[in-house]
KETORZA-833595 format. One line per field, with one value per residue (C-alpha): z, y, x; residue number from 1. Coordinates in steps of 0.001 Angstrom, whole numbers, plus 500000, padded with zeros to 6 digits. Last residue first. Example, Ala and Ser with C-alpha at 12.3 -4.5 7.8 and 13.67 -1.06 7.14 Angstrom:
# residues 2
up = [507140 / 507800]
north = [498940 / 495500]
east = [513670 / 512300]
num = [2 / 1]
# end
This chain:
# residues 419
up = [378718 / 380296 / 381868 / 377656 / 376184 / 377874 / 379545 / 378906 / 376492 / 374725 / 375412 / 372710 / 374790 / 372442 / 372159 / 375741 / 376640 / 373644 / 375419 / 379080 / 377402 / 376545 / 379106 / 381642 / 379681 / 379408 / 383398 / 383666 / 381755 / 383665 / 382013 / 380994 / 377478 / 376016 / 378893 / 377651 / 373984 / 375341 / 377235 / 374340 / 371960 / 374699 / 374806 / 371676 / 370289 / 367526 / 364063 / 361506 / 362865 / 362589 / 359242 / 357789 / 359372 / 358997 / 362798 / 363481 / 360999 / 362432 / 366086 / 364548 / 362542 / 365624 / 368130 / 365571 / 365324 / 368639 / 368920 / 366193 / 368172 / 371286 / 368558 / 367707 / 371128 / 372018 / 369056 / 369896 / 373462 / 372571 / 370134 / 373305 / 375064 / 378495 / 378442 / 374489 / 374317 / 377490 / 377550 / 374110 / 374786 / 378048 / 376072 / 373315 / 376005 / 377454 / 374195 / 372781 / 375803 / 376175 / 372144 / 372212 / 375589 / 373967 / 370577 / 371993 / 374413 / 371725 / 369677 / 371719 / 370845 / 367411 / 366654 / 369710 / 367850 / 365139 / 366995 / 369635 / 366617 / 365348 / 368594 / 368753 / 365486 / 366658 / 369280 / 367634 / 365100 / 366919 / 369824 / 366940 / 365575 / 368895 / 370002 / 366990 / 367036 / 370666 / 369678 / 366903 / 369055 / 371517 / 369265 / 367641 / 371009 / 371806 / 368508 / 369207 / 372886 / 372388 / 369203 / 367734 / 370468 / 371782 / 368565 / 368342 / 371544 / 370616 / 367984 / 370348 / 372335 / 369782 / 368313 / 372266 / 372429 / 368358 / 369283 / 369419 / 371613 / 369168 / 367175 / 366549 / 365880 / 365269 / 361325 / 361197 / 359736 / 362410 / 363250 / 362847 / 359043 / 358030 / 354335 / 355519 / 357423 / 360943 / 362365 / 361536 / 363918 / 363407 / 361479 / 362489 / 358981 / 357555 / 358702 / 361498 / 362690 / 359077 / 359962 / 358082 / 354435 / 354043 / 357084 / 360311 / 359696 / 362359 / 360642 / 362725 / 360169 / 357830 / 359547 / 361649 / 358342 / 357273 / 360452 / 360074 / 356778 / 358018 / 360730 / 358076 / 355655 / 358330 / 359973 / 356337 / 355211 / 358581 / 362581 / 363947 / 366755 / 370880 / 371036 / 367776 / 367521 / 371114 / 370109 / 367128 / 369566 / 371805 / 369289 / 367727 / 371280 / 371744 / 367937 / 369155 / 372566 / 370933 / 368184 / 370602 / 372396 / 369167 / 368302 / 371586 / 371189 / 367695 / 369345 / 372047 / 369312 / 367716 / 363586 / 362766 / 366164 / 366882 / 363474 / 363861 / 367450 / 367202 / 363671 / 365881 / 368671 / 366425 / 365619 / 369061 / 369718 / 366528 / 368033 / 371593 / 370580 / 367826 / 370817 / 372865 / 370930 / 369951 / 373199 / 374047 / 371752 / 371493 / 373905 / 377708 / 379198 / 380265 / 377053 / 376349 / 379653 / 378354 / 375229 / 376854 / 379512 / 377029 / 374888 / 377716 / 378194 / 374515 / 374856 / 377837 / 376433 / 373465 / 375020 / 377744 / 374913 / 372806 / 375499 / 377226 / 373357 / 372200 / 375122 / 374317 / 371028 / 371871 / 374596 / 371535 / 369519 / 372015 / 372503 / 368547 / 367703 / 370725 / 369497 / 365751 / 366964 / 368545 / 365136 / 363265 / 365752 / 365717 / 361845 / 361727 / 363856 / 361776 / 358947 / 360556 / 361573 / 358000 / 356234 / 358522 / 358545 / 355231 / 356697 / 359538 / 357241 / 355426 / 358017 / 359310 / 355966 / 356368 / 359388 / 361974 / 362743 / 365863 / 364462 / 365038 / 362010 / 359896 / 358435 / 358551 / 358462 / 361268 / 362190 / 362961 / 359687 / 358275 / 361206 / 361458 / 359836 / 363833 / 363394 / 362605 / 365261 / 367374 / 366626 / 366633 / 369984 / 371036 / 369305 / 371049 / 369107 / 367712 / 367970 / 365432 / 365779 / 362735 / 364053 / 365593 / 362984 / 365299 / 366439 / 364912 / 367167 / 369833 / 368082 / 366004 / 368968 / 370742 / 367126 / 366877 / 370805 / 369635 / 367077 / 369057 / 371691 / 369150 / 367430 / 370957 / 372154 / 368825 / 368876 / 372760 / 371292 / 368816 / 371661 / 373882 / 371006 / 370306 / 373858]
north = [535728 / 535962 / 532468 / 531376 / 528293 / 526865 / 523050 / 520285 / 518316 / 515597 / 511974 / 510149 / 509057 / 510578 / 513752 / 513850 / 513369 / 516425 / 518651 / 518319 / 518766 / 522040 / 523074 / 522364 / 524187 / 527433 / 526873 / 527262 / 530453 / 532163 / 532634 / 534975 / 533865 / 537364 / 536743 / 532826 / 533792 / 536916 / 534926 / 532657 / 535277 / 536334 / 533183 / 531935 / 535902 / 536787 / 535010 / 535973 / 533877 / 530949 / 531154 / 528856 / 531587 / 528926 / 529266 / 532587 / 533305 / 530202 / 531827 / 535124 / 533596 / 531716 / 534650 / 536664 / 534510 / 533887 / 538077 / 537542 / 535217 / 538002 / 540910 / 539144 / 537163 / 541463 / 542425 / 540174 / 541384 / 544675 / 543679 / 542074 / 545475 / 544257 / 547647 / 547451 / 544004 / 543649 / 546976 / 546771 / 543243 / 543873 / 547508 / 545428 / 543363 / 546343 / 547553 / 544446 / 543138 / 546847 / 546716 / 543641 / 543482 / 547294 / 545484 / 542409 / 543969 / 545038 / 548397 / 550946 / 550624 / 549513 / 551565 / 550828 / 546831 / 548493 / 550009 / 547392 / 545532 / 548010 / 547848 / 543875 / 544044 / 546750 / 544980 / 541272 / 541849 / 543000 / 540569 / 537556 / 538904 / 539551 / 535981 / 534817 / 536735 / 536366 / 532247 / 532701 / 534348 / 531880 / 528881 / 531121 / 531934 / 528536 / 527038 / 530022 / 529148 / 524997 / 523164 / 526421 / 527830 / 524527 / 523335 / 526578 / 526009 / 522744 / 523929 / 526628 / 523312 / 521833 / 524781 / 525125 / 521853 / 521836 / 524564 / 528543 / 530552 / 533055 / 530498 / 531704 / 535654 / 537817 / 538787 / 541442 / 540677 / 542502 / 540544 / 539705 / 541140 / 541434 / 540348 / 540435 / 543636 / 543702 / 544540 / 541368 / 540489 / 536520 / 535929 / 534952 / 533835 / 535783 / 539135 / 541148 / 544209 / 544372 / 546772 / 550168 / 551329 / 553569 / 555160 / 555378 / 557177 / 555922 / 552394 / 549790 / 547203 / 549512 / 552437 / 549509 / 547855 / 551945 / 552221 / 549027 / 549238 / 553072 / 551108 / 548032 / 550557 / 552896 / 549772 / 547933 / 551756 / 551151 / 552298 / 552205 / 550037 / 551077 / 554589 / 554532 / 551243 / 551413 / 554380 / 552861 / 549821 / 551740 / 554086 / 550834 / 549771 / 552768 / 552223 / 548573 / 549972 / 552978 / 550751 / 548334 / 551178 / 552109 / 549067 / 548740 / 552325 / 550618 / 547337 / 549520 / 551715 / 548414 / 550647 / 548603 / 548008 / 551772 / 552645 / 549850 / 551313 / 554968 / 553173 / 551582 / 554027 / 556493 / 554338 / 553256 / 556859 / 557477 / 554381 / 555901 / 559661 / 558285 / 556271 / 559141 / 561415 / 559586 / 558244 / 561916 / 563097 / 560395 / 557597 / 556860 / 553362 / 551625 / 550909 / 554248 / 554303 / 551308 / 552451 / 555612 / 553483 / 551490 / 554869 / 556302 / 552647 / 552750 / 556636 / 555951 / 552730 / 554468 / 557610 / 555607 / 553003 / 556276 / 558484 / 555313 / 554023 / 557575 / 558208 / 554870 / 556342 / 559878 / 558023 / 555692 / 559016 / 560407 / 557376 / 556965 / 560354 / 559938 / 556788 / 558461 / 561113 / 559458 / 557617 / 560510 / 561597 / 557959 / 558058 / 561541 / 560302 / 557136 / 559214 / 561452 / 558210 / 556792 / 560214 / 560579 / 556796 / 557379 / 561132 / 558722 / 556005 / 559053 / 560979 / 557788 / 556593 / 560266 / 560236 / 562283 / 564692 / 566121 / 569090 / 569478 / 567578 / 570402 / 570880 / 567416 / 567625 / 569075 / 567934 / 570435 / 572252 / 568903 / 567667 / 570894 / 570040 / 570791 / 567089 / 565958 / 567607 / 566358 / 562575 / 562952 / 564622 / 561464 / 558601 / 560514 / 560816 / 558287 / 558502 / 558603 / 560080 / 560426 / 560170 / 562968 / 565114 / 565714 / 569251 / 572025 / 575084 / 573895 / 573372 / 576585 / 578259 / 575983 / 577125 / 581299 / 581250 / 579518 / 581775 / 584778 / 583758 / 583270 / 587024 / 588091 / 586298 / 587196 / 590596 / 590709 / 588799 / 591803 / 594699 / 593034 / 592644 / 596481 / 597314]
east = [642898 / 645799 / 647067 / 648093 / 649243 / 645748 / 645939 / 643863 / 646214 / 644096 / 645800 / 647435 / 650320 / 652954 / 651215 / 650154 / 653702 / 654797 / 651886 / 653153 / 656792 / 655592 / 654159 / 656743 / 659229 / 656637 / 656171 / 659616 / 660146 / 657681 / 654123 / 651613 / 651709 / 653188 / 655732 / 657102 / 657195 / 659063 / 661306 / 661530 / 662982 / 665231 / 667094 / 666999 / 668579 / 666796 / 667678 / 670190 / 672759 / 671094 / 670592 / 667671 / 665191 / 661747 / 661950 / 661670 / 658729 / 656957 / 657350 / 656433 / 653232 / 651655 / 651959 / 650090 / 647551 / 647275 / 647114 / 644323 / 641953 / 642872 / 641073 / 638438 / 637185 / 637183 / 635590 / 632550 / 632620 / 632604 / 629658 / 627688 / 628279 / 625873 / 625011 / 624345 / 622803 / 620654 / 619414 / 618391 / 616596 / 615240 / 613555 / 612209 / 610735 / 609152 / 607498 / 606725 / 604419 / 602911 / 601989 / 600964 / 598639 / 597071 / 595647 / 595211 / 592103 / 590249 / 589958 / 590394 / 594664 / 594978 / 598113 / 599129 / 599798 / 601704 / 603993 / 604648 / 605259 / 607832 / 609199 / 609962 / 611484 / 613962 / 615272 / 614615 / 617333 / 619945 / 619893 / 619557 / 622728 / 624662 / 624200 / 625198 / 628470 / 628650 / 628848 / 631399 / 633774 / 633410 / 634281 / 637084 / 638144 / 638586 / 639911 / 643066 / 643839 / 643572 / 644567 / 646294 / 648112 / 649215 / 650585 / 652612 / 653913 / 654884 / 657228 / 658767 / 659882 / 661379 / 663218 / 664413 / 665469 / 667167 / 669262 / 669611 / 671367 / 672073 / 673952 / 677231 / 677898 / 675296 / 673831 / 671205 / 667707 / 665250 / 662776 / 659227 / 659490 / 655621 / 654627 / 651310 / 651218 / 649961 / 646620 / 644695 / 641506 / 640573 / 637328 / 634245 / 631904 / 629076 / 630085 / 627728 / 630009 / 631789 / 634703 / 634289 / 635047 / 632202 / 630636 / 631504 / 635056 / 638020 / 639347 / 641219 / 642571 / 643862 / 644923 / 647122 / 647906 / 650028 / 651090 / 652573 / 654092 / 655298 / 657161 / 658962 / 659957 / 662022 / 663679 / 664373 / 666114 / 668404 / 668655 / 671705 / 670118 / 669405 / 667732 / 666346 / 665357 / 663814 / 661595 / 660207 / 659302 / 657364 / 655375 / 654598 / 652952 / 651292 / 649596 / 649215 / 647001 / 645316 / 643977 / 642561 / 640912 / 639704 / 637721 / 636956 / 634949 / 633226 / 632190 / 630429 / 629181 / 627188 / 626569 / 623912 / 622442 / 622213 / 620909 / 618035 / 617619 / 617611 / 614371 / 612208 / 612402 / 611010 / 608232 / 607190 / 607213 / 605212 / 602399 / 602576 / 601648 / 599349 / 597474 / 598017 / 596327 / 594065 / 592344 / 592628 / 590474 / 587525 / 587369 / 588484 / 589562 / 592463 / 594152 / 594908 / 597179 / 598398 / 599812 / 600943 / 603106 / 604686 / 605295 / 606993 / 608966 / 610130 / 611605 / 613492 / 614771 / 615500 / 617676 / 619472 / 621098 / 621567 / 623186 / 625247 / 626306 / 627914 / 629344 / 631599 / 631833 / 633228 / 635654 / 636902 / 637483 / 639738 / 641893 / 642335 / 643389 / 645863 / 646719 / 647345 / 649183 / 651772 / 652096 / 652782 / 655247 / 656718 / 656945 / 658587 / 660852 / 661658 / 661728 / 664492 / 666572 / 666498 / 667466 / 670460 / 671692 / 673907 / 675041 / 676657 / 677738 / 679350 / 681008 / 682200 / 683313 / 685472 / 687423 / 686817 / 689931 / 691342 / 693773 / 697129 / 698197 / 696206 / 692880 / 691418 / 687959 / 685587 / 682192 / 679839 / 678784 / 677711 / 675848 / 673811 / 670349 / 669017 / 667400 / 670660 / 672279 / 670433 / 670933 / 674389 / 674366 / 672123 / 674020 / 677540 / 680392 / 682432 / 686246 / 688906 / 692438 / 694950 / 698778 / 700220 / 703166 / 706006 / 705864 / 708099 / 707611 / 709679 / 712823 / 712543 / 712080 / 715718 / 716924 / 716346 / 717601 / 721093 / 721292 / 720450 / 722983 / 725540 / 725132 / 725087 / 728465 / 729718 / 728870 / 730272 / 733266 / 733757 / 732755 / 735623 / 737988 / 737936 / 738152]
num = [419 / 418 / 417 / 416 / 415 / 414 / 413 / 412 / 411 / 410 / 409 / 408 / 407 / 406 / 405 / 404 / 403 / 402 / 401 / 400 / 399 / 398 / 397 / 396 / 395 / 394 / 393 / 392 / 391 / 390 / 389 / 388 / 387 / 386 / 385 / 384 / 383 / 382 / 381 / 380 / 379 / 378 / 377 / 376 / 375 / 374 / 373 / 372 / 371 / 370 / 369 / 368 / 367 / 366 / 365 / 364 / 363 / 362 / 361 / 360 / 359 / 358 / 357 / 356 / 355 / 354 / 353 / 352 / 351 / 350 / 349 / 348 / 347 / 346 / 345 / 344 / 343 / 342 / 341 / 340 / 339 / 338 / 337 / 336 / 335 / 334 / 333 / 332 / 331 / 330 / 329 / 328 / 327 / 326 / 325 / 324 / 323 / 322 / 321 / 320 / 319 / 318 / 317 / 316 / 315 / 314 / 313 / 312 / 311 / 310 / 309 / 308 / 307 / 306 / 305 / 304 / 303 / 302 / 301 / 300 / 299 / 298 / 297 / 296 / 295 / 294 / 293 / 292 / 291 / 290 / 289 / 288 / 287 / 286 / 285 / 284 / 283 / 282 / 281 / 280 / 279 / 278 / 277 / 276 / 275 / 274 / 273 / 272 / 271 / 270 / 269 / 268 / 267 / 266 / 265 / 264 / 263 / 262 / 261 / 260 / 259 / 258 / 257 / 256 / 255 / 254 / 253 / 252 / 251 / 250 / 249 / 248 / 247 / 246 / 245 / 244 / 243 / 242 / 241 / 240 / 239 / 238 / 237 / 236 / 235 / 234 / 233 / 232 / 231 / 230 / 229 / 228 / 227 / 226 / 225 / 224 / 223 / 222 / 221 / 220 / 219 / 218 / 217 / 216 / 215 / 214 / 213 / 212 / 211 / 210 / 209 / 208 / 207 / 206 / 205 / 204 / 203 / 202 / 201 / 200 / 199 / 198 / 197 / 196 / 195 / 194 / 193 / 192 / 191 / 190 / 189 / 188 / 187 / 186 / 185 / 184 / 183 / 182 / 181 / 180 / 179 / 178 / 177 / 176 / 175 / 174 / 173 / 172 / 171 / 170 / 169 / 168 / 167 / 166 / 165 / 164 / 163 / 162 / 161 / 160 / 159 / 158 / 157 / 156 / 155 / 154 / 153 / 152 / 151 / 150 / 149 / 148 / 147 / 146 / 145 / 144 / 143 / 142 / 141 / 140 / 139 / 138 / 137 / 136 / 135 / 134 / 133 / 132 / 131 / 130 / 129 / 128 / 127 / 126 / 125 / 124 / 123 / 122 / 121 / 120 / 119 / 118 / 117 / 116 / 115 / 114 / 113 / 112 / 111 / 110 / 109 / 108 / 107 / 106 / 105 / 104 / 103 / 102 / 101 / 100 / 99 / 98 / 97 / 96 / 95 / 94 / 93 / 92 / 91 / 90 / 89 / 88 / 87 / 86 / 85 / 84 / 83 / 82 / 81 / 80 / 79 / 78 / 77 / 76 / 75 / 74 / 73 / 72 / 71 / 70 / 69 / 68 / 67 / 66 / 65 / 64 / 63 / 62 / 61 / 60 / 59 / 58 / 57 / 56 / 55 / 54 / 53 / 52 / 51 / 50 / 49 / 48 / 47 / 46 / 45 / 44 / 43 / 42 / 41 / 40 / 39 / 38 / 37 / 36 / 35 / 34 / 33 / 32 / 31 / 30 / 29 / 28 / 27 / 26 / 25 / 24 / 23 / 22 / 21 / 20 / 19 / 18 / 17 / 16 / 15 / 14 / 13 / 12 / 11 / 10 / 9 / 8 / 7 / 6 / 5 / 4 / 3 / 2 / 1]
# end
């Protein structure tokens, strides 16, 4: 009995041993290697905006644990500051072509009630004058000869404010606006959602905000655009010392060569000798145009003024004052429905998208590195799209324009089928 019990103890005693090292055995895991994977732009993006990033991501506690490693963490945390001021740029920015939008619609209202509001006042005090003209004496002669001559007058001076300030230039002012501001909102968007966005990303959106506030102003008085300047000028909404593209080194060429260098160098020479001398030409035309209009609106109703001033008096008198007053209201209607200072702005604003055009491709092809440059490929597809053309009928172009070159014959052909 006595060696039963001691083999049972040493039957247990093994048992328990044996039990103590198979739990021991599965308790002690081999040490797993350090595991890094990137998680999601968007979640990161989130949580940066929620200020939780750093309470988030875990370091390494134990071997059992997932880990991130830390220059991830820290490139990460580096990109933080630049991805919340680019969303703070493109809410800023949202709200500027919204600001814009609605204050475009105020102005185009603005040149329906005024152009309605002096013609309607210039052809009542037409009709007065020659109602006065027609006979009668005393009282009522008066009255509506001083009725017709402060009509006259008040017409005079709706129209000098109206031509000085040209609301249908001012509304395409802001529709313009609207348009680039929506088109910034566009490409702040696509840096966040497709680059790790950087300090030069950040820098380079406020700079244009800050050339579109510039160039497109919203008060009506002080620092405005010049509606009648001494010389045409080209529209400028971008920044001068404006980064076309974004600096970051590719492998190879980018599709680059000396063809497609070539051929961007002859679009340039098409833009200038045709698209951008043409508008220029026309710009400078309404601009002319639109001076003589404005002057000779209000001048023509201050004569009718004075002329039914004189009404009863001779015949003259009443014939210049009605002449005046209904060719003063040809001329208004003539400049503000037709919107000759829209289409002033508008020659303005496509002179400076040529511009524009010109300085990117330059821009792109004074880049010494290769590497640093857009992709060739997609860089002329957007040459060829801005243009309104296919990618074939850009080729075709240009070597129409290097032939002509060579043969000494004027190219007759537009870079651009848009405008």
């Amino acid at each position: 009995m006595a060696s039963l019990q001691t083999s049972g103890l040493l039957f247990s005693s093994s048992s328990s041993t044996t039990s103590s090292k198979r739990i021991n055995a599965a308790i002690s895991v081999p040490k797993l290697p350090k595991i890094r994977f990137p998680l999601p732009r968007n979640s990161i993006k989130e949580m940066i905006l929620r200020g939780s990033f750093s309470n988030t991501v875990p370091l390494e506690k134990n071997a059992a644990t997932t880990t991130i490693d830390e220059p991830f963490i820290n490139s990460t945390a580096a990109s933080a500051k630049e991805i919340s001021q680019l969303y703070a740029i493109l809410e800023t920015v949202a709200d500027r072509a919204e600001m814009h939008k609605n204050v475009g619609e105020q102005r185009d209202n603005w040149n329906k009630l005024l152009l309605n509001s002096i013609n309607m006042i210039t052809l009542t005090a037409t009709t007065m004058a020659g109602v006065a003209a027609t006979g009668g004496a005393g009282a009522p002669l008066l009255a509506l000869r001083l009725s017709s001559t402060l009509l006259f007058t008040a017409a005079t001076g709706m129209s000098f404010i109206m031509n000085k300030i040209q609301p249908s230039q001012l509304a395409e002012e802001q529709r313009n606006a609207t348009k680039l501001f929506r088109q910034l909102q566009s490409k702040v968007q696509t840096t966040l959602d497709l680059y790790d966005p950087a300090e030069l990303d950040a820098k380079d959106a406020m700079d244009n905000v800050l050339a579109l506030d510039k160039a497109y102003p919203l008060p009506l008085l002080g620092k405005v655009i010049e509606k009648f300047p001494a010389k045409f000028e080209p529209a400028v909404w971008w920044p001068k010392s404006h980064d076309f593209q974004r600096k970051r080194k590719r492998p190879g060429k980018n599709e680059w060569s000396e063809e497609l260098e070539a051929e961007m160098r002859e679009v340039i020479e098409v833009i200038k000798g045709k698209d951008t001398e043409d508008y220029m030409r026309l710009g400078n035309l309404a601009l002319k145009i639109n001076k003589i209009l404005a002057i000779s609106g209000p001048l023509l109703t201050g004569i009718a003024a004075a002329g039914s001033a004189f009404v009863g008096n001779g015949s003259w008198a009443a014939i210049v004052a009605v002449a005046a007053g209904a060719l003063a209201t040809t001329v208004n209607t003539f400049e503000h429905a037709g919107q000759v200072g829209m289409v002033v702005e508008m020659y303005r604003n496509c002179a400076g998208f040529f511009s524009l055009m010109e300085e990117s491709i330059e821009s792109a092809l004074e880049e010494t590195e290769l590497e640093r440059r857009e992709d060739g490929e997609m860089f002329e597809m957007k040459v060829a799209l801005q243009l309104g053309r296919s990618l074939s009928e850009l080729r075709e172009l240009t070597q129409n324009s290097s032939s002509s070159r060579i043969y000494g014959i004027e190219v007759d052909e537009f870079a651009s089928k848009l405008f």
